[in-house]
C-alpha positions in Angstrom: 165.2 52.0 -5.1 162.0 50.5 -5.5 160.5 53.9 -6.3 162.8 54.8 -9.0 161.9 52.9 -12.8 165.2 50.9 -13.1 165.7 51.7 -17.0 164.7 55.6 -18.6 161.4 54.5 -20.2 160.8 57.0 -23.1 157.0 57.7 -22.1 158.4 58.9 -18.7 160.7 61.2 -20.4 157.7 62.5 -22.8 155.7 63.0 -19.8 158.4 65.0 -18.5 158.7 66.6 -21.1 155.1 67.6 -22.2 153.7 67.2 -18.8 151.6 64.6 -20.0 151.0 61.4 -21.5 152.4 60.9 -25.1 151.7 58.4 -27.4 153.1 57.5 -31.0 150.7 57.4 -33.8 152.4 55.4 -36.1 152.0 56.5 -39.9 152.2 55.0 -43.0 153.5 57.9 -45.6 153.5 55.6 -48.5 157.3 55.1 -48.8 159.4 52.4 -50.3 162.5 51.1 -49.2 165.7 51.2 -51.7 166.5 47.6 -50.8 162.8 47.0 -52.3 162.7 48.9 -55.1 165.6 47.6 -56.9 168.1 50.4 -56.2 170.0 48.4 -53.7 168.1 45.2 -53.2 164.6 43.7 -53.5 162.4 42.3 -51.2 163.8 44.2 -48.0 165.9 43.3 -45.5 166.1 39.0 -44.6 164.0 40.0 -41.8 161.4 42.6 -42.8 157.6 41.6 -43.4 156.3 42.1 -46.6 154.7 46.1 -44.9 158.3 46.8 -44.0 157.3 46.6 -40.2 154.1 48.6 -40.9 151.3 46.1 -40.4 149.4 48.2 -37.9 150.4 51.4 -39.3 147.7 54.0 -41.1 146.5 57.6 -40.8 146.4 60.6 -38.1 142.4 60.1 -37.7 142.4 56.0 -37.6 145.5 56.0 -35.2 144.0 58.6 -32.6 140.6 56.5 -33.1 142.3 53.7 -32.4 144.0 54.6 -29.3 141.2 57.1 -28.1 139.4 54.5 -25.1 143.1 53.7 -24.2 144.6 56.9 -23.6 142.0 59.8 -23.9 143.8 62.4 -22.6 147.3 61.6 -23.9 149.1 64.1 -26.3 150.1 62.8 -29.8 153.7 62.6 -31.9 153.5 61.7 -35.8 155.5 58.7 -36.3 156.4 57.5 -39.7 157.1 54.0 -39.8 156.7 51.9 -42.2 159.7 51.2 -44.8 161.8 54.6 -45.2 160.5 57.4 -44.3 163.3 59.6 -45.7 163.8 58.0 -49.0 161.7 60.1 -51.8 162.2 63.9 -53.0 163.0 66.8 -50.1 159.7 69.0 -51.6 157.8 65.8 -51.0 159.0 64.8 -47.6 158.6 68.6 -46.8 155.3 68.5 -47.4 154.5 65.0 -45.8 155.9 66.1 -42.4 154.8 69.9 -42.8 151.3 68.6 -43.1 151.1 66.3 -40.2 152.7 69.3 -38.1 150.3 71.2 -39.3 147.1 69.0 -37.6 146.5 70.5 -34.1 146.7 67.2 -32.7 150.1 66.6 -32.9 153.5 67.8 -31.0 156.1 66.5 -32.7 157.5 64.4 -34.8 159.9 60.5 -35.1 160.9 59.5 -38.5 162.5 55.8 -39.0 165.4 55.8 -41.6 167.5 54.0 -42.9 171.3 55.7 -42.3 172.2 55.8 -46.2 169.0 57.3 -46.6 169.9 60.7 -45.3 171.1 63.1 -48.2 172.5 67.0 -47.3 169.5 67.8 -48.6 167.3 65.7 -46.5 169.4 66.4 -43.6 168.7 70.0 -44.1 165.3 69.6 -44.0 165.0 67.8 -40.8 167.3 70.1 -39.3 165.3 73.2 -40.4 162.2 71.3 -38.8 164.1 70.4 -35.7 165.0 74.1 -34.6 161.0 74.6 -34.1 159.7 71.1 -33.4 160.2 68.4 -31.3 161.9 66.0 -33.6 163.9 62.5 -33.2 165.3 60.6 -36.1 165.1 57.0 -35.8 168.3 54.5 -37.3 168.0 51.1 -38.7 171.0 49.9 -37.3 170.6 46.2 -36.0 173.8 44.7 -35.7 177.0 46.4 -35.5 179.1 42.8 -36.7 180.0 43.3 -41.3 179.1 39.6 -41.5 175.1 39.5 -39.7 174.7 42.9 -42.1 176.0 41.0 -44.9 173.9 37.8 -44.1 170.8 39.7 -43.5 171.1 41.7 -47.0 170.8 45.5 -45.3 172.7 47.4 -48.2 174.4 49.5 -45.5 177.4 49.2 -43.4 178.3 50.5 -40.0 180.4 53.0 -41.5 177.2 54.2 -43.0 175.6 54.4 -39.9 178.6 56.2 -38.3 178.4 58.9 -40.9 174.7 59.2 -40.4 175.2 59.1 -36.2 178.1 62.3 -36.8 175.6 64.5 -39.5 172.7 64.0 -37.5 175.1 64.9 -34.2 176.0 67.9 -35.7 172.5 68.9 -36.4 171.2 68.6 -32.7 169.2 66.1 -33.9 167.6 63.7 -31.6 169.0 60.4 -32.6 167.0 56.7 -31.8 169.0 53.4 -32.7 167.4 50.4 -33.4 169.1 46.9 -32.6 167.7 43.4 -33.1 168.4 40.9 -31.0 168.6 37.3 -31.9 169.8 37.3 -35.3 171.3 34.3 -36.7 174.7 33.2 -36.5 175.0 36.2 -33.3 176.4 35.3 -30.0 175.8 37.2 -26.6 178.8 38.6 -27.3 178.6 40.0 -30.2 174.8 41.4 -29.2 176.9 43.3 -26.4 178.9 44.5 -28.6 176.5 46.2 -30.9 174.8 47.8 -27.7 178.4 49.1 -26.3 179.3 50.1 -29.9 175.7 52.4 -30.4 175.8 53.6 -26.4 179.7 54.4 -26.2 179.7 58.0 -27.7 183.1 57.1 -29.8 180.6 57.6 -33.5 178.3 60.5 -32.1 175.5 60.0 -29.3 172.3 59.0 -29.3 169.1 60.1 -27.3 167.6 57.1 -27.2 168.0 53.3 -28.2 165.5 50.4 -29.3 166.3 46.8 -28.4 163.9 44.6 -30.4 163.3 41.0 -30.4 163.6 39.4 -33.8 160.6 37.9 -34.9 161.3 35.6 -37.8 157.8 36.5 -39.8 156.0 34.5 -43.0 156.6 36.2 -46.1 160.0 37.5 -45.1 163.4 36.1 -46.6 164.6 34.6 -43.1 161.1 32.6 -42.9 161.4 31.4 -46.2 165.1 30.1 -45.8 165.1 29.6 -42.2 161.4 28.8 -40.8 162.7 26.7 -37.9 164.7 29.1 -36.6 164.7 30.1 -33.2 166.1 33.1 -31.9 165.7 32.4 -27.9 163.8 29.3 -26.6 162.7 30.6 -23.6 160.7 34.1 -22.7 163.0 33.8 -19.4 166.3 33.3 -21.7 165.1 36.3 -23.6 164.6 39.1 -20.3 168.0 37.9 -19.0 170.1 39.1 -21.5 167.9 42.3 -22.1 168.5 43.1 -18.1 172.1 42.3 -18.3 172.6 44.6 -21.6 170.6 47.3 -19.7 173.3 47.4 -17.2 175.9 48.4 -19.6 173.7 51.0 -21.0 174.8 54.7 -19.8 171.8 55.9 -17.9 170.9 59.0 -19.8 170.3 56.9 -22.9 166.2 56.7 -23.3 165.1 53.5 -23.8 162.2 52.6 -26.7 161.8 49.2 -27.0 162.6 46.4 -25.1 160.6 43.5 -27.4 159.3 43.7 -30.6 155.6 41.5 -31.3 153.9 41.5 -34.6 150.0 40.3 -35.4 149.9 36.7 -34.5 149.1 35.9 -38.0 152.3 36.2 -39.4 154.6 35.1 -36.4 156.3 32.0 -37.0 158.9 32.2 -34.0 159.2 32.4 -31.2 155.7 31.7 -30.3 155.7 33.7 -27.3 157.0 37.0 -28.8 153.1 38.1 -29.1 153.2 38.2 -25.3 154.7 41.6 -24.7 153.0 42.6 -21.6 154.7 39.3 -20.4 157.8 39.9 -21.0 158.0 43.4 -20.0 156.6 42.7 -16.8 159.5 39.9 -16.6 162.1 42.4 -17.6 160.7 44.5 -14.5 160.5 41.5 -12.5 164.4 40.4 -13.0 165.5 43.9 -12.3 164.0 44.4 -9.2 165.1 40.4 -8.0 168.7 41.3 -8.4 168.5 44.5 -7.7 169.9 46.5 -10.5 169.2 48.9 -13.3 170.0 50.9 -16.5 173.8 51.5 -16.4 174.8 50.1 -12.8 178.0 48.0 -15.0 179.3 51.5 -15.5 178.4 52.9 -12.1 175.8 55.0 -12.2 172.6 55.1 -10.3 169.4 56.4 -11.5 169.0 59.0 -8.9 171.8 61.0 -10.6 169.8 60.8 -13.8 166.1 60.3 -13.9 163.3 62.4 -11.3 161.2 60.1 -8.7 158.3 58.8 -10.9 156.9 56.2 -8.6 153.3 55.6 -11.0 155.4 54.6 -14.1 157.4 51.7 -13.3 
């Protein structure tokens, strides 16, 4: 067992996939968000940093500069990140993705949305893109419970989501959910919940999923109204639940994001969250300790699922 990963890392299923290492150059396309721009909401989400989760985002060049001395040889996917990166005209979007297709370094593309941000029109488009391309779509999801949504001013409801999950389904459209963990007023059970609602098939299935920590960031609504706020006091409180929600996880389901850090400079809590090699390696660390793994609640073992890939743990 040792020398099987114990949770289906996406970077091992990109190397499989490209027989190579991938990395995400992450892409700021210039978009807005409609809970910014007054069509739903200003100001963004309770949670969002005043770049809409963008800070380190920029440009195809400065990206594969950036990560150049860390990964030389490593193939690249486009990834637009910050705000919505489906919320502006189809011609305009076309031409956004088109052109970063279009640069010899990349392979593929991941676009973060929001799920009421995904027209006919639009879904059109990123189907005709996805018959040719590699392609995953990316959902804002982060809680599954009406009142967190509510509380944290998304503009979007589950049932959004569900419709977006079905059309994007349909499509054969890679589908990444994202899920925060830590939000106020949330129990463990209702964070188990949101993973078992997202991973259990019954609204459409996903490719892969995101579990991110919240970090409650300056400028942001949460850190105005809530600056003591402390989603987990302990780093060690933290990995336990993320192992024990990997268990319920069926183990086909790629796994994104286990954390979530932002620059140091606007973190307000919880002061550790900047330490993601840390935590991952504590993830890794409780796994191996009590000997489990991605999906062994529902009885599945990893042989059955992912190859041998001793060298990424």
């Amino acid at each position: 067992m040792d020398q099987i990963q114990r949770f289906y890392s996406i970077s091992s299923y990109l190397r499989r996939t490209f027989g190579k290492k991938m990395v995400k150059l992450s892409l700021d396309g210039g978009f807005t968000c409609p809970n910014r721009d007054g069509t739903i909401g200003t100001g963004g989400c309770a949670f969002c940093s005043p770049e809409g989760s963008g800070e380190l985002a920029s440009d195809i060049p400065g990206q594969i500069a950036l990560l150049r001395d860390k990964w030389p040889d490593a193939g690249h996917l486009a990834y637009f990140q910050s705000h919505t990166n489906t919320y502006g005209p189809v011609d305009d979007l076309r031409r956004l993705y088109m052109s970063a297709l279009d640069d010899p370094h990349i392979s593929g593309l991941a676009i973060a949305t929001r799920p009421d941000c995904l027209s006919d029109e639009v879904l059109d488009l990123l189907s005709d893109i996805n018959r040719s391309n590699f392609l995953w779509v990316e959902l804002g999801l982060q809680s599954t419970k009406a009142s967190t949504m509510e509380a944290m001013g998304l503009g979007y409801t589950f049932g959004d989501y569900e419709r977006a999950i079905a059309e994007l389904n349909r499509r054969n459209i890679r589908t990444v959910s994202h899920l925060i963990l830590g939000l106020p007023g949330e129990t463990e059970d209702d964070m188990f919940r949101s993973v078992r609602d997202v991973v259990s098939g019954d609204h459409g299935s996903v490719f892969g999923l995101k579990l991110h920590l919240l970090n409650v960031v300056r400028g942001s609504a949460l850190g105005n109204a809530m600056p003591d706020y402390v989603p987990f006091y302990s780093m060690e409180s933290y990995c336990d639940l993320v192992v024990r929600l990997l268990e319920v996880i069926p183990a086909d389901i790629t796994i994104h994001r286990l954390t979530g850090d932002v620059p140091r400079g606007l973190l307000i809590s919880p002061e550790w969250s900047y330490r993601k090699r840390s935590i991952l390696n504590t993830i890794n660390r409780y796994l191996r300790e009590r000997d489990t793994w991605q999906g062994k609640a529902l009885g599945q073992c990893p042989q059955d699922y992912w190859s041998p890939d001793p060298a990424r743990p």
